[in-house]
N, C-alpha and C positions, 0 to 999 in steps of 0.2 A: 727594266723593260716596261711600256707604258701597257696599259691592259687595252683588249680586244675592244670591238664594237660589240655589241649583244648578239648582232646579226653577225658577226664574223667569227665566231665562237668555236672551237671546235666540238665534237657532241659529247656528250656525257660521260658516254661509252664507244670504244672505238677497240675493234680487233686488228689483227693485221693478216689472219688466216681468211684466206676466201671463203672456207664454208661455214666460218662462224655468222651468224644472225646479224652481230655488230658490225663487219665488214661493211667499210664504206671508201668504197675507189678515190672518189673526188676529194674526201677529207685525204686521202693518201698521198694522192697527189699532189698536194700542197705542201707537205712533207711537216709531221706535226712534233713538237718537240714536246718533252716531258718533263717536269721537276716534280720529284719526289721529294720531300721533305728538306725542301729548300736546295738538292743537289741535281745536277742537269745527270740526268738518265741517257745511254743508249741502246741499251740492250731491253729496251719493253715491249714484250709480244701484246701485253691487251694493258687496257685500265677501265677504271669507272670513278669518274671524280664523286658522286653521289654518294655509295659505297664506302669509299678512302679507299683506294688499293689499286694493286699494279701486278702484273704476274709477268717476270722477268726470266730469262732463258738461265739455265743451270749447267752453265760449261759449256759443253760438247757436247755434253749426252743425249742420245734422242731416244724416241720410244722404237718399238717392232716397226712403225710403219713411215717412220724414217723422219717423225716429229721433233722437235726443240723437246726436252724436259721443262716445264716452266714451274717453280716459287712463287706464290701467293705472299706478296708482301702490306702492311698496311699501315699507311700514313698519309698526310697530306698528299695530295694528288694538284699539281697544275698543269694543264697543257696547254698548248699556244700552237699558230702556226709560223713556222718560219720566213714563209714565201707569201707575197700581198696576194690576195685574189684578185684574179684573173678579168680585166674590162673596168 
């Protein structure tokens, strides 16, 4: 897969929970895909390519307030979007 523009990047850090900080609708939108250590990811609640790491959902289990449980894993981080932007 040929690599992004600089300006078409997705950000560093990207959440997929609304009240996190990283929460970013538009990069969601686009629907962003994941490779961890060379293997295509689907199950990624957050990452940070900077960092190296990924926190991925753990089963079915959730927390009291009806959370994903998520794994803190660390390795190579790529992310990409799948869908061209928009105009």
């Amino acid at each position: 897969m040929p690599k992004p523009a600089p300006d078409d990047a997705p950000p560093d850090r990207l959440c997929n929970d609304p009240r996190s900080p990283y929460f970013n609708a538009e990069a969601l939108e686009r629907d962003v895909g994941i490779r961890f250590k060379g293997v295509e990811k689907t199950n990624v609640e957050e990452y940070c390519v900077s960092e190296g790491w990924v926190r991925v959902a753990a089963g079915k289990a959730t927390d009291r307030y009806g959370n994903p449980l998520t794994i803190k894993l660390t390795g190579a981080v790529e992310p990409y979007f799948k869908n061209k932007k928009p105009g």
